[in-house]
C-alpha positions as CSV (number, residue, x, y, z in Angstrom):
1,X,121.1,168.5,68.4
2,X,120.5,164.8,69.8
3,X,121.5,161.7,68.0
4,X,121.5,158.4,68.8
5,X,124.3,156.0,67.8
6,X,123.3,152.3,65.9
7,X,124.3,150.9,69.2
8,X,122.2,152.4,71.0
9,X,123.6,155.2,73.1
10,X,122.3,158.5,73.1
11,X,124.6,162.3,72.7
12,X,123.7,165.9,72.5
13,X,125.4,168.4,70.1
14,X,125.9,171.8,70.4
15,X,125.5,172.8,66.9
16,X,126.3,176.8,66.1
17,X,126.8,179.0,62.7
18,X,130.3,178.9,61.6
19,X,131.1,176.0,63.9
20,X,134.2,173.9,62.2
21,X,133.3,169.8,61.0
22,X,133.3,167.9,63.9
23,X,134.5,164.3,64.3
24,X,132.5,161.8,66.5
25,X,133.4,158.1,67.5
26,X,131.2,156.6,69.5
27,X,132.8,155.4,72.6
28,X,130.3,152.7,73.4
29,X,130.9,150.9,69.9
30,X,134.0,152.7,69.0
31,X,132.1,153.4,64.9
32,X,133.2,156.6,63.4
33,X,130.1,158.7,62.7
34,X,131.7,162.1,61.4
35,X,130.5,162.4,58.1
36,X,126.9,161.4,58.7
37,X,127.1,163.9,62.0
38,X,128.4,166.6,59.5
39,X,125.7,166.2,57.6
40,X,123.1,166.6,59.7
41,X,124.7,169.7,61.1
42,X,125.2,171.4,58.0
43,X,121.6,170.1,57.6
44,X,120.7,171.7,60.9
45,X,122.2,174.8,59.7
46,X,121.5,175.2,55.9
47,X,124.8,175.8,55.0
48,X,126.3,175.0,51.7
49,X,128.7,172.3,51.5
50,X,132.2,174.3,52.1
51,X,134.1,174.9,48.5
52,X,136.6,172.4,48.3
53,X,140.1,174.4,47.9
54,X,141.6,173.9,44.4
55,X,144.8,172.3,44.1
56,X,147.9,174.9,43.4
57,X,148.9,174.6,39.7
58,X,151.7,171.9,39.4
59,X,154.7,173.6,38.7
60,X,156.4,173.9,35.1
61,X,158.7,170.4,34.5
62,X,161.8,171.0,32.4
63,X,161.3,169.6,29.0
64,X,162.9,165.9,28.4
65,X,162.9,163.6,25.6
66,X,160.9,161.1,25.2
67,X,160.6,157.8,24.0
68,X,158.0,155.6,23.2
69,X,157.9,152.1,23.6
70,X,155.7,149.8,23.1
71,X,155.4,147.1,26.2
72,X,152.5,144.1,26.1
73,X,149.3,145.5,28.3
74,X,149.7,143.2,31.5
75,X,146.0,142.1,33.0
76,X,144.8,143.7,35.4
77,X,144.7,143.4,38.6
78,X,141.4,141.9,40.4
79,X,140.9,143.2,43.5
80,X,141.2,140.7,46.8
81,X,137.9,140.2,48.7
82,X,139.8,142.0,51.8
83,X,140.6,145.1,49.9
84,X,137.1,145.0,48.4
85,X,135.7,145.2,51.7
86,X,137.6,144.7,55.0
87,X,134.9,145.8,57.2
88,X,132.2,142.9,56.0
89,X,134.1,140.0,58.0
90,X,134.1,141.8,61.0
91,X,131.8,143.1,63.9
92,X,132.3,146.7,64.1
93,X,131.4,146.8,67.4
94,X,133.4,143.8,68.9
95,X,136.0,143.7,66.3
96,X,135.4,140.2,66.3
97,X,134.6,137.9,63.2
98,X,130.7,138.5,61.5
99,X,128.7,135.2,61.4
100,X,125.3,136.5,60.7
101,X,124.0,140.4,59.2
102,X,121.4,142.4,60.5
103,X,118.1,141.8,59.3
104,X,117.3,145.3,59.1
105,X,120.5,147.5,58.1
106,X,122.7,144.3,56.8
107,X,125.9,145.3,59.4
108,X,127.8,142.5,60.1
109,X,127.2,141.4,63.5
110,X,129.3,138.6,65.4
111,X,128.3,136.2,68.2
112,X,128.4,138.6,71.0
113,X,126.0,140.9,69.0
114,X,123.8,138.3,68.7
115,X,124.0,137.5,72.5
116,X,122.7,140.6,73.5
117,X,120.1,141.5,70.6
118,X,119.6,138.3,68.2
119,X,119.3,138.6,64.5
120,X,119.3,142.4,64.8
121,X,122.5,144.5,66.0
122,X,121.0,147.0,67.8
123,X,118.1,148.3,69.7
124,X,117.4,151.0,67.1
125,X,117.2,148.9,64.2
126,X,115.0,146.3,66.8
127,X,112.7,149.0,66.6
128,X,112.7,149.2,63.3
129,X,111.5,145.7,62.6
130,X,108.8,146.2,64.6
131,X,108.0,149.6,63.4
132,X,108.2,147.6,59.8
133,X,106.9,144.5,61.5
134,X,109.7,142.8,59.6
135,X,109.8,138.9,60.3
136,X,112.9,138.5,62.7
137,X,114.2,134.9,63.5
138,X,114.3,134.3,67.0
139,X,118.2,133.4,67.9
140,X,118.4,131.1,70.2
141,X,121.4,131.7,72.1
142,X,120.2,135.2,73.5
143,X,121.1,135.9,77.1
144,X,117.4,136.4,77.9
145,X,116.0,132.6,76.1
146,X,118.9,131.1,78.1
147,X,117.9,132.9,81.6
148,X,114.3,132.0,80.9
149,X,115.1,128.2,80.3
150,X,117.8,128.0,83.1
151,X,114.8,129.4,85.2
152,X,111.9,126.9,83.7
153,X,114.3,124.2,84.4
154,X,114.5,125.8,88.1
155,X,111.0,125.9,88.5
156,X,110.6,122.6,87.2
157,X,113.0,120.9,89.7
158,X,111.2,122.9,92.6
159,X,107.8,121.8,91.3
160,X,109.2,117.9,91.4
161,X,110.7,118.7,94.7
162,X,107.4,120.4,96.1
163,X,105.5,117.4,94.6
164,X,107.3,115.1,96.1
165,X,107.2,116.6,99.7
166,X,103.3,117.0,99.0
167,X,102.9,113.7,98.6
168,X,105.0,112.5,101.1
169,X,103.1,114.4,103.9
170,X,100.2,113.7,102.1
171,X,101.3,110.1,102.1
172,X,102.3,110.1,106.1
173,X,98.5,112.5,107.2
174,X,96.4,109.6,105.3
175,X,98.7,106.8,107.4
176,X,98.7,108.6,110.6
177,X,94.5,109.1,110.3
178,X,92.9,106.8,108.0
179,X,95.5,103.8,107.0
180,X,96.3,102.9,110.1
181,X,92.9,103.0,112.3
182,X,91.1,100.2,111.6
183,X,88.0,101.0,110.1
184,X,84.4,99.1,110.8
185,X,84.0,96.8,107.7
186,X,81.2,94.7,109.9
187,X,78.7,95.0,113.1
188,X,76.5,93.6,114.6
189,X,74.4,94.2,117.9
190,X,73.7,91.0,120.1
191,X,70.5,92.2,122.5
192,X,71.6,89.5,125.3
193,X,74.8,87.9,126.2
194,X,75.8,84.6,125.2
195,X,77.7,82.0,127.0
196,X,79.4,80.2,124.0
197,X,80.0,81.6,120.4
198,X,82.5,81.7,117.6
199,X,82.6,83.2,113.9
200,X,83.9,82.0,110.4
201,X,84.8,84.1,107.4
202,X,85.1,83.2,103.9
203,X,84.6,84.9,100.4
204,X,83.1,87.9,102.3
205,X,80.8,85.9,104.2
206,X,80.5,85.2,107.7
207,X,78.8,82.7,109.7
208,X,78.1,83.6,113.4
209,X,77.5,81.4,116.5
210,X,76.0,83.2,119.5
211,X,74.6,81.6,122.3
212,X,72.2,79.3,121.0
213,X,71.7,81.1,117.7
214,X,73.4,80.3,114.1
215,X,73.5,82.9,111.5
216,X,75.3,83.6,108.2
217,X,75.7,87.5,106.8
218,X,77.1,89.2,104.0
219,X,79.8,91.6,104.4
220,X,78.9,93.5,101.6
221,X,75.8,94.5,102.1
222,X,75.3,94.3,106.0
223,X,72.4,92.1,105.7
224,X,71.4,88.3,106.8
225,X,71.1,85.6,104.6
226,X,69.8,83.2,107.0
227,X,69.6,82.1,110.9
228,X,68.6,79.4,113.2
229,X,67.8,79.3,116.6
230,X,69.9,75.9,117.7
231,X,68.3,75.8,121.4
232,X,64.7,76.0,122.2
233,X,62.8,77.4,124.9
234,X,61.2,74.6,126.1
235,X,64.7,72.6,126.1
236,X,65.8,75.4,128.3
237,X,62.4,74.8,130.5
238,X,63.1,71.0,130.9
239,X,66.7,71.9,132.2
240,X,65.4,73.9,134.8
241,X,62.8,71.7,135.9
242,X,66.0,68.8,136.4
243,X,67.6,71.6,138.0
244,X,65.0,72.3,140.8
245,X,64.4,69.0,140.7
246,X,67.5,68.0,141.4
247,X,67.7,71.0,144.3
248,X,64.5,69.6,146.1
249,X,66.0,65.9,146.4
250,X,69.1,67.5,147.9
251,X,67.1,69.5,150.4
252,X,65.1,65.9,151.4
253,X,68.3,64.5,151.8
254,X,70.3,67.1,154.1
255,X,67.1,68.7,156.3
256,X,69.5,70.0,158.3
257,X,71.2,72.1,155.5
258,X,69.7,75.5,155.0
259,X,70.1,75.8,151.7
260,X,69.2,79.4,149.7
261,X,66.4,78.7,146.9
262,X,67.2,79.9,143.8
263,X,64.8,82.4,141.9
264,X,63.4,81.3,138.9
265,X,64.9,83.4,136.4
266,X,68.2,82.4,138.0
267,X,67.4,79.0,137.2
268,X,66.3,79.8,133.6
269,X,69.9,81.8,132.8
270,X,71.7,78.8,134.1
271,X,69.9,76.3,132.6
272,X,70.4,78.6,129.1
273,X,74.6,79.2,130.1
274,X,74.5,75.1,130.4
275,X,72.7,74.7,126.9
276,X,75.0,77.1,125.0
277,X,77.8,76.5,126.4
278,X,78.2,73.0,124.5
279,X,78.0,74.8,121.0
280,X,81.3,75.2,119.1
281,X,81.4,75.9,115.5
282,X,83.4,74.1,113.2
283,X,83.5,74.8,108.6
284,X,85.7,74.5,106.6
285,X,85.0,76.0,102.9
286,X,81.1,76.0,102.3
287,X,80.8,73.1,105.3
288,X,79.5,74.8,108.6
289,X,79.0,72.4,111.2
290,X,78.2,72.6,115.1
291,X,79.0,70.4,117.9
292,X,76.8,69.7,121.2
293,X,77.6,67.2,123.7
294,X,76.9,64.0,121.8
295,X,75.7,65.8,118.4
296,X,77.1,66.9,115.6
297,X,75.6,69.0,113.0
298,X,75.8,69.7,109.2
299,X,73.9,72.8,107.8
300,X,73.1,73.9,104.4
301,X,75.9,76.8,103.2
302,X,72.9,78.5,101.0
303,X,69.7,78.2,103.2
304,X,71.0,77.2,106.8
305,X,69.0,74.0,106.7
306,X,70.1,71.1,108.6
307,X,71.7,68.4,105.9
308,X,73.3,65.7,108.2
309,X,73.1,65.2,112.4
310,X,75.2,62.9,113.6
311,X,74.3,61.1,117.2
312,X,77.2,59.7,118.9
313,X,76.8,57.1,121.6
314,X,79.8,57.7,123.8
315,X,80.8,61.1,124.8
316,X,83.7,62.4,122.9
317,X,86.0,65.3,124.8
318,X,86.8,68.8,122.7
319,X,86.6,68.5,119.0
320,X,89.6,69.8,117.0
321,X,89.5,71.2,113.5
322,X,92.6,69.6,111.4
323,X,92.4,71.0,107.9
324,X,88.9,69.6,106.6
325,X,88.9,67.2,109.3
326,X,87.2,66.9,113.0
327,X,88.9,64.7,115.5
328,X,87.9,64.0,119.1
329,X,89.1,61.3,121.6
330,X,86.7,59.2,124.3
331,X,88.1,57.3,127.1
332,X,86.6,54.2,128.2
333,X,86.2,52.9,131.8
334,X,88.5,49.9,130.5
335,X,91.1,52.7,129.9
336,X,90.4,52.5,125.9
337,X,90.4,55.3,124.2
338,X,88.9,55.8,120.8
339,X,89.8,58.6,118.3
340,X,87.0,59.9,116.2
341,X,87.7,61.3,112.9
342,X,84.9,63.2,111.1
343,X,84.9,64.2,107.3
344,X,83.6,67.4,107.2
345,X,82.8,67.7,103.7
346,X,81.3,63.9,102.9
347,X,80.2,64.0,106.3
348,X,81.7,60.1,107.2
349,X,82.5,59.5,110.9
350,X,85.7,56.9,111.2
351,X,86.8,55.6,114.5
352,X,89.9,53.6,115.6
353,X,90.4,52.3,119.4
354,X,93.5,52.2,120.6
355,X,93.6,49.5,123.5
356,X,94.4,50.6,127.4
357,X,97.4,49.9,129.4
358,X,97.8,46.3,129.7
359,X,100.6,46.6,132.9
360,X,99.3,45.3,136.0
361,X,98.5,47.3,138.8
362,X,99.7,45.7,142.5
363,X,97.0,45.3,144.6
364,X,97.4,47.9,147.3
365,X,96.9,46.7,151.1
366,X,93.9,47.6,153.4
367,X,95.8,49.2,156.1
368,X,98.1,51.4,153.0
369,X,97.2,54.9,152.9
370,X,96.5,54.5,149.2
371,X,94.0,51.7,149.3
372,X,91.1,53.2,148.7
373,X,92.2,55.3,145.8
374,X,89.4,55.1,143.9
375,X,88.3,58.5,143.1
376,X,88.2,60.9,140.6
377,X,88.3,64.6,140.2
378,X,86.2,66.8,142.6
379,X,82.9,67.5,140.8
380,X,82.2,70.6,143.2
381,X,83.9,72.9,146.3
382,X,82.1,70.8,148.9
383,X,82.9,67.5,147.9
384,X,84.5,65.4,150.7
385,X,88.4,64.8,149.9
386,X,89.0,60.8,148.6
387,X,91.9,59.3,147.5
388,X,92.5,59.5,143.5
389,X,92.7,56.9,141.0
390,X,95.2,57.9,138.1
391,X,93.0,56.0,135.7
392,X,90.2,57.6,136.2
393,X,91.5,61.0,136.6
394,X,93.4,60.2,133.5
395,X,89.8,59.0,131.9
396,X,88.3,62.5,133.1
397,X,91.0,64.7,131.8
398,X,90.1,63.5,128.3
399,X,86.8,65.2,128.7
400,X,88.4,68.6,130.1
401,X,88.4,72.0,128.0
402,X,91.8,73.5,127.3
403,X,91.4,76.3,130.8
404,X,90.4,73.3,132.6
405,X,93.2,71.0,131.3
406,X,96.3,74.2,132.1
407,X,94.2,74.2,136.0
408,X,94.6,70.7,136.2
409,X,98.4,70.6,138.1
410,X,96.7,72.7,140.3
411,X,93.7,71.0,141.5
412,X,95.6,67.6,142.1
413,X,98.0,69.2,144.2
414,X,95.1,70.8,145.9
415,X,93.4,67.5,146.4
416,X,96.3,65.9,147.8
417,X,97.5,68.7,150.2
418,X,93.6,68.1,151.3
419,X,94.0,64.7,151.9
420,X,97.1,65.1,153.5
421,X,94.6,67.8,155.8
422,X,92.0,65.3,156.6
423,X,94.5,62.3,158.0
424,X,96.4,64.9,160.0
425,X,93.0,65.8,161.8
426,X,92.0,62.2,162.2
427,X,94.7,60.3,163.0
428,X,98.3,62.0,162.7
429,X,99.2,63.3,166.1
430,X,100.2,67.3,166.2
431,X,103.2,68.4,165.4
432,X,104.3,65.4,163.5
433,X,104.1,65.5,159.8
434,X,102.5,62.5,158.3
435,X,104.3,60.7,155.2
436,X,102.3,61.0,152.0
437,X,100.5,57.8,150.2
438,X,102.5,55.9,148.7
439,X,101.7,56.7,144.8
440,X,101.0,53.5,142.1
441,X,103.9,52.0,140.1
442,X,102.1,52.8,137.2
443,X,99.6,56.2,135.6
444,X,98.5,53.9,132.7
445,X,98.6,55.7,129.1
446,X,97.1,58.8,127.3
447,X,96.6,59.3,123.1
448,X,98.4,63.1,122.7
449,X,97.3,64.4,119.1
450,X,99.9,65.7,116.8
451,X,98.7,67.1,113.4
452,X,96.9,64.3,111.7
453,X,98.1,61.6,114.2
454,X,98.1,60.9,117.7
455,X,100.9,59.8,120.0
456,X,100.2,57.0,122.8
457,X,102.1,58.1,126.0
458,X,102.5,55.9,129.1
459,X,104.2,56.4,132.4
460,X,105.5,53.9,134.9
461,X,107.1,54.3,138.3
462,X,110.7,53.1,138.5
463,X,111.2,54.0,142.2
464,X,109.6,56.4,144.9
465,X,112.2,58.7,146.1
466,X,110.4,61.5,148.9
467,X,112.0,64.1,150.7
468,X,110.4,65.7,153.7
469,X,110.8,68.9,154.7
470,X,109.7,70.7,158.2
471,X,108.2,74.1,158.0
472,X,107.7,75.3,161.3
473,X,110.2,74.4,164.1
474,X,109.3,72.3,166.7
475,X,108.8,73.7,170.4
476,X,111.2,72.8,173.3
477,X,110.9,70.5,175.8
478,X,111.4,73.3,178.4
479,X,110.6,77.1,177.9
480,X,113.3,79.8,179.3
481,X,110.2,81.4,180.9
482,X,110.1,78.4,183.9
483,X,113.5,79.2,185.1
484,X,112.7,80.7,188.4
485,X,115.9,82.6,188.1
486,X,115.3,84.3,185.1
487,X,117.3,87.9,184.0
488,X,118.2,89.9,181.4
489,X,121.5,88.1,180.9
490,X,119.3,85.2,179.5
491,X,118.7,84.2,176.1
492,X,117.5,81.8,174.2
């Protein structure tokens, strides 16, 4: 015969006729079974409960008096709730104190019990309930809710974790491949080259110069808004023909010269590089202006039209962009110089002279090697080497581009190591080096500009101080090779 305890563990009985009552504790719960395990073997069997023996007659009590006395009935006794029923405060399985019954069979179960199987105190009567589909309250302090939220929590913190790392390479692929190339926001194709050009962007618009041509586009969409073609052909054409003008006069002059000709287009694509190369742009805000030699230029933000041109009558050197301001600077032949200041919105052109140096220059002698400084800066590679006045390389250095101003060191010291050149082949004799011009007391004054303002600077000579120094050695008055009685013991 199998039975299985409340508990849930299984035994097998051997049950035969005649077989004496057996007594069975279960030794995974330790609860004493034997009467209900009787039963069902004497079930098993069909056997008749066993006669109970009959108690042996008491035997016979000499006789005593007795007396009767009457005594007040005491109350009786109510029995304690521990006496009533020990076993309901405790787990029979633990031994440990009940705090909850089973749903199904009503045994007192304690918090261990509940641990393991919830409201219910064993497998069986789990069963049971759900054989009987009997309503059981989830507890939730069983082993297997814990386990489940100790391992949602662990999923959850690995899912954060995984997140995290996702979007961190995530983060670091779109950085390495997209955020930090550049990407094309605008292009443009220019069919030719251009010899002068320059760009301004604003409230994602952008005005382009290129070569001769003036163009405004929107970012947005790609497309032009408007453009103007600042140089015509036949201005180019009436360049040229100056040009080759200007080349046939030169032949007359110098027959002797056999000078190449140019070819035509040649002369066209200088004459163009010449035209363009006077364009700058200048804007500030919606203000888009363009200067060109003498001319400046105001166009229309919207349509590109020409609103203002201003025609200046002395010939101004770079113009410089200070805020909403355009300032330039002309020197005079006096040695005046006059600073231009153009308003780039209102379009008003101010101008303040400030007057040359007034310091007086000596006169220099006709036999001095500076006497007949009177030059300026060589126009060309050809040009024969003269003696330079500072004023008017000062005046002509006003007029310079930034390269040319940084080359400028340079070319002087050329010019005077030329100079130096020319008066050792006509006059100097060899081998003697030839002192160098004396230089003027004085290299007048420039205007410097600084912000908004411009500083006046001036130079004077306090006193000449030269140092010569020989770089070859000079010869011997006799060589070693003349001694007739030369050997190897000589040396020299």
């Amino acid at each position: 015969m199998k039975i299985q305890c409340s508990c849930g563990a299984k035994y097998e009985i051997e049950v035969a006729p005649g077989m004496q009552p057996v007594q069975f504790v279960c030794a995974n719960c330790g609860l004493d079974s034997s009467d209900f395990v009787n039963a069902l073997i004497r079930k098993e069997l069909d056997a008749p409960n066993p006669p109970v023996p009959a108690p042996p007659p008491p035997e016979p009590s000499p006789r005593r008096l007795r007396i009767s006395t009457t005594r007040p009935a005491s109350p009786a006794e109510s029995p304690s709730p521990e006496a009533e029923q020990p076993e309901s405060l405790f787990c029979a399985r633990h031994q440990e104190l009940a705090v909850e019954r089973c749903v199904v069979c009503k045994k007192p179960i304690c918090p261990k019990c509940m641990e393991l199987f919830g409201c219910v105190c064993s497998p069986f009567c789990k069963a049971r309930a759900v054989a009987q589909k009997t309503n059981v309250p989830i507890y939730a302090g069983q082993a297997f809710l814990a386990e489940a939220r100790y391992w949602k929590k662990t999923g959850a913190i690995f899912a954060v974790v995984g997140l995290m790392l996702a979007g961190i390479l995530g983060a670091w692929a779109w950085y390495a491949w997209f955020g930090s190339v550049p990407r094309v926001v605008f292009s443009i194709p220019f069919r030719n080259a251009a010899y002068a050009g320059g760009s301004y962007l604003a409230n994602d618009q952008i005005v382009i110069l290129h070569g001769g041509a003036l163009a405004r586009y929107d970012l947005k969409t790609g497309q032009k808004v408007w453009s103007r073609q600042l140089i015509s052909a036949q201005a180019i054409s009436d360049v040229a023909q100056r040009e080759n003008a200007a080349a046939a006069r030169e032949s007359a002059m110098n027959p002797n010269e056999n000078t190449p000709a140019e070819l035509p287009s040649v002369v066209l694509q200088n004459a163009r590089a010449a035209l363009e190369g006077q364009f700058t742009l200048h804007a500030s805000g919606h203000d888009v202006w363009t200067a060109a030699a003498n001319v400046l230029t105001h166009y229309d933000w919207d349509t590109g039209r020409t609103l203002q041109k201003i025609t200046l009558t002395n010939r101004y050197g770079e113009w410089v962009q200070q805020g909403d301001e355009l300032q330039a600077i002309h020197a005079a032949a006096s040695g005046a110089q006059t600073i231009a200041r153009l308003d780039m919105a209102g379009g008003q052109l101010q101008t303040e002279t400030v007057p040359g140096w007034t310091g007086q220059m000596p006169p220099a002698s006709a036999g001095s090697p500076g006497g007949g400084a009177s030059g300026g800066l060589p126009v060309s590679a050809g040009a024969p080497a003269r003696p330079l006045n500072p004023q008017t390389v000062s005046r002509q250095a006003q007029h310079l581009t930034l390269p040319a101003r940084l080359a400028l060191p340079a070319l002087l010291a050329n010019s005077e190591h030329e100079q130096q050149l020319e008066q050792a082949l006509n006059g100097g004799a060899p081998g003697v080096p030839q002192k160098p011009a004396a230089p003027p007391p004085s290299m007048g004054f420039t205007v410097i500009p600084d912000g908004a303002n411009y500083v006046e600077f001036s130079s004077t000579l306090i006193k000449p101080h030269f140092v010569e120094q020989e770089a070859i050695q000079s010869a011997p008055e006799k060589s070693a090779l003349d001694n007739p009685n030369l050997n190897s013991s000589d040396t020299s």
